[in-house]
N, C-alpha and C positions, 0 to 999 in steps of 0.2 A: 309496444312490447316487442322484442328482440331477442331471440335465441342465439347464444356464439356457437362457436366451434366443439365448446366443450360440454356441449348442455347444457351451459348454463342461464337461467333467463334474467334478463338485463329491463325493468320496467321502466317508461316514459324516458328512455335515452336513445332513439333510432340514431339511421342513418342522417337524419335532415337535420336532428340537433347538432349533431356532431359535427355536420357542414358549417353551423351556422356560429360555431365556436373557433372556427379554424383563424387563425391568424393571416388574417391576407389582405389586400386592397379595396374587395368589394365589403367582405365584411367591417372594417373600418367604416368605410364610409361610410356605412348604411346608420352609425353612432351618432349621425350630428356632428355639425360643425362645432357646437358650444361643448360639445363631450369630449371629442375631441381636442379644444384647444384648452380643455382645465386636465388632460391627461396630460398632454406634451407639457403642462407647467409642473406639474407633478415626477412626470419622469424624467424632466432635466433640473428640478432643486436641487443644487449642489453640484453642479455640472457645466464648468464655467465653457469646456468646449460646445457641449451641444446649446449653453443657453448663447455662445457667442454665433452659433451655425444659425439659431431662431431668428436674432436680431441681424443678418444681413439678410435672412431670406423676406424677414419686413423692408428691409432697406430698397434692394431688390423693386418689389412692390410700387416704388416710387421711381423708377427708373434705373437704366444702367449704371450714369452716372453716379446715381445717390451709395448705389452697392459698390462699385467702383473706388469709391472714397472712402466707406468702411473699411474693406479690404485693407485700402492703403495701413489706414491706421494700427491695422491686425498686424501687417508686417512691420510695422514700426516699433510693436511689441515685440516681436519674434527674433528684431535684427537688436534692439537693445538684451531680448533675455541672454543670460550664461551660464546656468544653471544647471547641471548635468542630468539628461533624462534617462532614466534606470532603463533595461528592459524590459520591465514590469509596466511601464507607462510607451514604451516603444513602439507599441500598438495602435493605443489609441491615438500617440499623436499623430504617430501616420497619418490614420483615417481625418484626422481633422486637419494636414496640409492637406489629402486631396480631396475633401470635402471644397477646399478654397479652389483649386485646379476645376474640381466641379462647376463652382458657382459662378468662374469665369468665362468657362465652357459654354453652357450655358442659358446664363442670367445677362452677361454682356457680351459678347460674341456676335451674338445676334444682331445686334443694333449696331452697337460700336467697337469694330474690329479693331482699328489702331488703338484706341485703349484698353481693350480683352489684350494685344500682342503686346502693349507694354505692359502689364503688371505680370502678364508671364515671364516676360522678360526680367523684369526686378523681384519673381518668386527666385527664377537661377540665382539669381546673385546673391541671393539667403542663403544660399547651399552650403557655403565654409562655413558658417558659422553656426547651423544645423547638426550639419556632420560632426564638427568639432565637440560638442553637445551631446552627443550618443556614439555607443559601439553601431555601425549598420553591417558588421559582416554578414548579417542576411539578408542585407542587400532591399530590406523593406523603404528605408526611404530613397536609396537609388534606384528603385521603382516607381517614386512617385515624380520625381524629376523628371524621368522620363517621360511620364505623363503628360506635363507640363510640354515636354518639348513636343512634343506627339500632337497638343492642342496646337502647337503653335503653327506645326508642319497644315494642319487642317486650315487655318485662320491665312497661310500664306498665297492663297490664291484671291482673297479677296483686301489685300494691303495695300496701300497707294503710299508707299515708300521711297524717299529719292535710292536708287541704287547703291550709288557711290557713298554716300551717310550710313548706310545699311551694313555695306562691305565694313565699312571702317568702325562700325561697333559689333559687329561677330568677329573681325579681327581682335579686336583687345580682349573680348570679351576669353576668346581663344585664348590668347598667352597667359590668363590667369587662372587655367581650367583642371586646378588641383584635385578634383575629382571628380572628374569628366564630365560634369553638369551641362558644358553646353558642346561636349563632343556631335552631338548630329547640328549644329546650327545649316552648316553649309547648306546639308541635303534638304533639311527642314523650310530653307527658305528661300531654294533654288530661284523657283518662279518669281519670287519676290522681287529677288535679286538680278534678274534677267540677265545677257550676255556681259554688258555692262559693268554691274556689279561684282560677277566673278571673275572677268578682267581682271578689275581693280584690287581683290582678294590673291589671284595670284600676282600682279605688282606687288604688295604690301608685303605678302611672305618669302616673295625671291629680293626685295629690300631686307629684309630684316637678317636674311641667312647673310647676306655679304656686309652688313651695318658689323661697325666695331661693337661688342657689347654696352649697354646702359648700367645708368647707377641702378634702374628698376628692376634691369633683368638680375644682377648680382645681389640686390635686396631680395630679390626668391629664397633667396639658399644664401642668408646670413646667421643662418644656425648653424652653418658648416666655418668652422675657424680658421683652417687652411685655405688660403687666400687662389693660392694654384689650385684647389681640390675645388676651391666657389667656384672659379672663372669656370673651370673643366664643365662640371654640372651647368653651368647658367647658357654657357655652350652649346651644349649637346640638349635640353631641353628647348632654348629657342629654335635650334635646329628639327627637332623632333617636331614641333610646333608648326613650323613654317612647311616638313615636309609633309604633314597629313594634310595639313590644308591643300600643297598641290598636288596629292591627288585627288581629293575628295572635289574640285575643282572640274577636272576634266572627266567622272565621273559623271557627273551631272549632266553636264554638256550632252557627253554622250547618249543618257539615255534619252528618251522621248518624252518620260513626264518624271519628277523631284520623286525621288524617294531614298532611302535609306544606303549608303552604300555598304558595299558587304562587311568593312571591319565594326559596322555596328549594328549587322545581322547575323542570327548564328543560321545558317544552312542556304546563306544567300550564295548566288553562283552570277560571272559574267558568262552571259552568251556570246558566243563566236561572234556574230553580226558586233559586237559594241570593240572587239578586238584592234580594228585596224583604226574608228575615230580615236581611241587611246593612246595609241600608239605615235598618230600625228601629234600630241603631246606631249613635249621632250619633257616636261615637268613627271610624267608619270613614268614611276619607274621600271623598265623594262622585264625586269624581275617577276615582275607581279604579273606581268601578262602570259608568262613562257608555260607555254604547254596548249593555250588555248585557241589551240585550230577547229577548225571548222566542224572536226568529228567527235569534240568532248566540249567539255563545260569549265571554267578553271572555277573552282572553290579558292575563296581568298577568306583567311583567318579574320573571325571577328575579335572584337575588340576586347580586351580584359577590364574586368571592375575592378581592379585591384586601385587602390589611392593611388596615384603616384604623382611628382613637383612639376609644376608647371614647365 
């Protein structure tokens, strides 16, 4: 028996009961395993995401691989749907891409990294057709991309990847990156990449600025009819393209350990000490350094989420 606040007396409801009602970890568990799993059948009847979240986390069970290959097939679903998702349902599908970002995290990660970095890798490449699929101006599932890339940044210290093969699919992956999905690959897979690799990254991007344009690059922006107005844009986007990659390039170099450069951090700052390795980098541009002596910090603008063409 229990007296509240108000006088009033509350019988055979204490404090311990009320513990023992609470929604949480221990008191689940304390249900059984069998009560438990005729709940979880119960609370996802009719719930094609969470009974599909049940059935990889049995997959799972059986190893990386086994979940690994679910996976596959979930995006095979995702890259055939077309079907416009309300923002009424915006939510919840979020939660069940990064329910997947989760389970690659890790369910395979752990074991087998080169196949954890590839299906994150073929999660980005979902992303046009995701996006295409829903309004995200709140920016929820450009959130979860990022997630994705954020795993991948973590998975990059233990990848045994040829360099040069590496560079040269963050490069293309790059010139198709209409909505910034794989905007951090660089910094995300510095280490991976080794000197080597981001060589090769900047060869490919100081190639492509002096290359005549392609049939690929002007199939970008073949919804624009003016032919002088396509070239113009296919232009100036491969150029855009090729100039973030070289700085994003000798950033890295620069610093001591992969991480994020500032245009895809907000409140990120170059310290003086990284001024003068940048500088040796005729690729970066000078602009971007001016101010950053010894006695201040330079603040360099992050990135905007805005859509915009490859």
């Amino acid at each position: 028996m229990t007296t509240s606040a108000c006088g009033i007396t509350v019988h055979g409801y204490g404090a311990e009961t009320v513990a023992r009602k609470t929604l949480n970890k221990e008191n689940l568990a304390a249900l059984g395993a069998e009560t438990l799993a005729d709940l979880l059948l119960e609370v996802t009847r009719g719930n094609r995401a969470r009974q599909q979240r049940l059935r990889l986390e049995l997959s799972a069970r059986a190893g990386p691989m086994d979940v690994a290959r679910d996976i596959r097939k979930r995006f095979a679903q995702l890259r055939r749907a077309s079907g416009f998702i309300s923002w009424q349902r915006q939510r919840a599908f979020a939660r069940e891409l990064s329910d997947l970002v989760d389970l690659i995290a890790t369910r395979v990660a752990p074991d087998a990294p080169g196949e954890a970095f590839d299906l994150l890798w073929t999660f980005l490449q979902l992303a046009p057709n995701i996006h295409e699929r829903t309004d995200d101006s709140n920016g929820v599932i450009g959130g979860v991309m990022d997630d994705a890339m954020a795993a991948i940044a973590d998975l990059a210290p233990r990848l045994d990847l040829d360099p040069g093969a590496l560079a040269d699919r963050i490069f293309e992956a790059l010139r198709d990156n209409g909505y910034g999905e794989f905007d951090g690959a660089i910094p995300a897979l510095a280490e991976a990449l080794g000197s080597s690799g981001l060589e090769r990254l900047k060869t490919l991007a100081k190639a492509a600025k002096a290359a005549p344009l392609t049939g690929a690059d002007l199939a970008r922006y073949d919804f624009v009819a003016d032919e002088a107005r396509r070239s113009t844009l296919a232009r100036e986007g491969r150029d855009r393209t090729a100039g973030l990659i070289l700085q994003d390039v000798p950033i890295c170099r620069a610093m001591s350990m992969p991480t994020w450069p500032a245009r895809h951090m907000p409140e990120h700052v170059l310290i003086p000490e990284m001024r003068s390795s940048l500088m040796a980098d005729a690729a970066y541009p000078p602009a971007c350094l001016q101010g950053a002596h010894s006695s201040q910090r330079l603040h360099v603008p992050c990135r905007s989420s805005t859509k915009r063409p490859s």
